[in-house]
C-alpha angles and dihedrals in degrees: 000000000000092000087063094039080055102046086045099055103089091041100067100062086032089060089047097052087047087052090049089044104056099028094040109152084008077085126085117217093251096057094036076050091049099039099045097042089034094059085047095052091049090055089038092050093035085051097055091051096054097042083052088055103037081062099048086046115081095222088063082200130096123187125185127173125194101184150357108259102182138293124242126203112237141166098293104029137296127335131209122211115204141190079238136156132217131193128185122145087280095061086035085062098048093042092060089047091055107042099032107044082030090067091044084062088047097051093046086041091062097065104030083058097036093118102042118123095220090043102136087042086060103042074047094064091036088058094050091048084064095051095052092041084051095047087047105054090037103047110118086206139048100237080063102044086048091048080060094042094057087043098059088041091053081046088053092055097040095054099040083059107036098112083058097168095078107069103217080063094058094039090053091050097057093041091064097046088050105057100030079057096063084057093047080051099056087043094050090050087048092055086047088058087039104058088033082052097048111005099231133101101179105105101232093041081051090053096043091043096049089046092054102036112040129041135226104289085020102164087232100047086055100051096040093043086048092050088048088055087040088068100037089051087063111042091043080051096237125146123338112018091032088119092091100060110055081053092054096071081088086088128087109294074248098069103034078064109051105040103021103044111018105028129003104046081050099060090084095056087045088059105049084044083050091041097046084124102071091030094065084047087067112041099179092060090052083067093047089054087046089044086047097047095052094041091049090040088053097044099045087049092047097048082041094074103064108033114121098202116080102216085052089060092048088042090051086036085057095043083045097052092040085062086065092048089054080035081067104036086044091051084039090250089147104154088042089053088057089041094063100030078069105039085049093049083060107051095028086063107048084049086054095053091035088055085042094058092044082050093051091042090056094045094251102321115154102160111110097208091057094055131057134129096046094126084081096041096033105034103152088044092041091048089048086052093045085054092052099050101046092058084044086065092037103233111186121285094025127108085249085071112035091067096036098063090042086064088044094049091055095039102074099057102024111122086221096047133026148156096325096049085043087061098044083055091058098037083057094047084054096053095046094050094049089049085045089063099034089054089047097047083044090055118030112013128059127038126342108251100173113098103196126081117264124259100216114194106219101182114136082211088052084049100037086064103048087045095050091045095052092047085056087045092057102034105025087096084077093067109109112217117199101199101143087099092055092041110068097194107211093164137104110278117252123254110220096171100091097044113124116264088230096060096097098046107041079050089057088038101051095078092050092051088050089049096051096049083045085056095056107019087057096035091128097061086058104047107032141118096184100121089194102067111153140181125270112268107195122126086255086057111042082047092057091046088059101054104265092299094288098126082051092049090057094040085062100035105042112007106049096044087048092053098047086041084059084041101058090035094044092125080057105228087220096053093052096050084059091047089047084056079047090056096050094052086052098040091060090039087053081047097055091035093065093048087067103086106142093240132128106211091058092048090057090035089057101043097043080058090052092050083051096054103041088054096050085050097051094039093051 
């Protein structure tokens, strides 16, 4: 029973997507409806029976293989490579995310896009996303886990652009394909050191192999554990290859939910937490995923601050919240990364609906300093939000919380660590507590400066979501995740004993200093009538919009070289020694050509020369 429940789990939302696919407009709403969210509630509801029987059984592990894929020859024999799952309380973990929070979108999905033209065609592409996340997080070997990286990553592509006829939208599409593909590449190059290393490709013998066959600082270990970063960093959007996802928020609030908040931008830290084999092989680049985690936590805060456009907060906000998540791998927090790669996906989510109906409501409307005043017009939206961003900040008692402090409280004493990377932990939880309230001043308090009426959605399903989400969001900190038998530690313990008395609680202060210099620092935003409030325009300012420069960097660096580069080579040097190869081949057909004449006295004269010459060449 739970071996075909198992095996089924990606194919219901894969037969959906087929069904959306080949019968497309031939479907009403209320089928393509049916079809797209009932596939999802099948895999929710068949996840949470597995993950209920995986932890009743006492292997706490469940395998099951479809079919035979092919078998490579490597270094210590021959290995097989299956269509093969593989369960264990991580994958039980993702598995719930993904199916669960990812029927909630769906849900939601169903009615933001209820009047699109090419609506089955979208619920279509959100279907597939799931098959290849679930495909991603269950895959026993790497050649399979890879298959689901590069289709989320086509997904990706496909829903950021599905409203393909505004440009921004295409361009943001393949923005995003293009530079999460430098990181794929540096993955794929690590797999192909890693079977070459060891040999193996399915995910426990690598473990097991790395483990008995390299030591701790072992040169392999560290290439093959920094190319692995290389594509988690890319596809979790940290530094350096974070510029795609503040521009994918072109794409439906959807789909802004379910890839760029609950499950794509997560599949990095999933691999690290898969991989923690290798990565407590390489140390040093331990520190480089904890150096990476804090830089890209503090950047993505900063840039946070000042944006205009309320998806670009939440998108900073995400990058922001994925650093914590590298912060905890880096420091060897493995179980307290999960744990908040779960309890964001729940709150991030429900911010990310909740923008999408106050979007709706203000007929598309996503600039902040058009909006204002909508807690009174909008209460149930505007207490939802409340919910979500004060979990976002992680105030006591809230899932937020619950896994931040379980990062701080690693973070101190950890050898991978330390004081420096603490601080940058708080300095981050201060940043994100002062942009929360500015977005929500922006936003909800002060005067109204919208000048349509508002389209209010009145739907129970639209609701149901956003409840049931925010329920999650508040009380998500009291699920208990068992992930020791997943985490092997091989590193040093950590000492505890010398930590300061004052860590705790300057980490449970630190929101509520950012709330109160919010409260005076944006009191204008709150109290206002000035319907003509606009965004700072100072050079700070306009630096910290943009991301920090780093779409004009690489538009320096790389771009514009390139392009000169193409300029100066547009009659392609290549191209023209193969059509040099061309030009001989027609030279000498020109040549043969001619020498059919159709006449006869050629034809004799011809072949008396090359009697000549045959015989002068076998005479000399």
């Amino acid at each position: 029973m739970s071996t075909t429940l198992l095996a089924a789990l990606p194919f219901y939302p894969l037969v959906s997507f087929l069904l959306l696919i080949i019968l497309g407009k031939r479907l009403s709403w209320q089928q393509a409806s049916w079809l797209s969210v009932g596939a999802m509630a099948l895999s929710a509801l068949s996840s949470g029976v597995l993950v209920y029987q995986l932890s009743q059984s006492d292997v706490h592990v469940l395998t099951v293989q479809l079919w035979s894929w092919f078998s490579l020859k490597g270094s210590t024999g021959i290995a097989d490579v299956n269509f093969a799952f593989y369960l264990d309380a991580l994958s039980s973990v993702m598995i719930c995310v993904v199916t669960g929070i990812g029927f909630l979108i769906h849900l939601f999905a169903a009615i933001y896009m209820k009047n699109d033209e090419n609506f089955s065609r979208f619920m279509a592409y959100m279907n597939l996303f799931i098959v290849a996340m679930l495909i991603l997080v269950l895959a026993d070997n790497l050649v399979l886990l890879y298959l689901g990286w590069e289709g989320v990553g086509l997904c990706s592509f496909l829903l950021i652009g599905f409203w393909y006829q505004e440009k921004d939208n295409v361009l943001a599409a393949r923005k995003a394909f293009i530079v999460t593909r430098i990181g794929d590449t540096a993955m794929a190059i690590g797999l192909f050191m890693l079977f070459k290393s060891l040999g193996q490709l399915n995910i426990v013998d690598v473990t097991q192999a790395a483990q008995v066959s390299w030591q701790v600082g072992n040169n392999d270990a560290y290439w093959i554990a920094l190319l692995l970063l290389g594509g988690a960093v890319g596809k979790s959007a940290q530094l350096p290859l974070q510029t795609w996802l503040p521009d994918a928020m072109a794409g439906p609030t959807p789909v802004s939910a379910l890839i760029h908040a609950a499950t794509m931008v997560t599949a990095g830290v999933y691999l690290i937490a898969r991989m923690h084999g290798v990565f407590l092989l390489a140390p040093e680049v331990m520190q480089y995923v904890a150096w990476i985690g804090a830089s890209t936590l503090l950047l993505a805060g900063a840039a946070a601050l000042v944006q205009t456009d309320i998806k670009r907060v939440l998108a900073y906000s995400t990058m922001s919240q994925i650093g914590y998540m590298m912060l905890a791998l880096g420091a060897g927090a493995w179980s307290a990364g999960v744990f908040h790669l779960m309890t964001h996906a729940f709150f991030k989510a429900l911010l990310f609906l909740t923008a999408g109906s106050v979007i709706l409501a203000l007929h598309h409307q996503q600039n902040l300093f058009k909006m204002g005043g909508l807690l009174k017009k909008l209460p149930v939206e505007s207490t939802l939000f409340i919910i979500g961003l004060i979990c976002l900040m992680a105030l006591p008692g809230t899932s937020g919380f619950f896994s931040k402090e379980a990062i701080i409280a690693e973070l101190w004493s950890s050898p991978t660590a330390g004081a420096g990377l603490w601080w940058c932990a708080i300095v981050g939880a201060l940043l994100t507590s002062i942009y929360s309230c500015r977005l929500f001043f922006l936003a909800f308090l002060g005067k109204q400066r919208f000048d349509t009426q508002l389209h209010i959605e009145k739907s129970k399903l639209l609701r149901m979501s956003l409840l049931i989400l925010a329920a999650l969001s508040l009380l998500g900190g009291l699920i208990s995740l068992d992930l020791q038998a997943v985490f092997t530690d091989m590193s040093a313990p950590v000492n505890k004993v010398n930590e300061p008395y004052w860590l705790h609680t300057v980490a449970i202060i630190t929101p509520f200093i950012g709330i109160t210099f919010s409260w005076f620092y944006f009191a204008r935003y709150r109290i206002t009538s000035n319907a003509e409030i606009k965004a700072s325009q100072s050079m700070l300012s306009q630096f910290l919009r943009s991301g920090l420069g780093f779409d004009a960097l690489y538009q320096w660096l790389l771009i514009k070289p390139y392009c000169f580069i193409a300029r100066l080579n547009r009659r392609d040097i290549v191209d023209q020694m193969i059509m040099l190869n061309a030009w001989y081949v027609r030279l000498w057909h020109d040549t043969l050509s001619t020498s059919q004449n159709g006449s006869l006295r050629w034809y004799a004269a011809a072949f008396g020369l090359a009697i000549v010459c045959l015989v002068g060449v076998v005479t000399l």
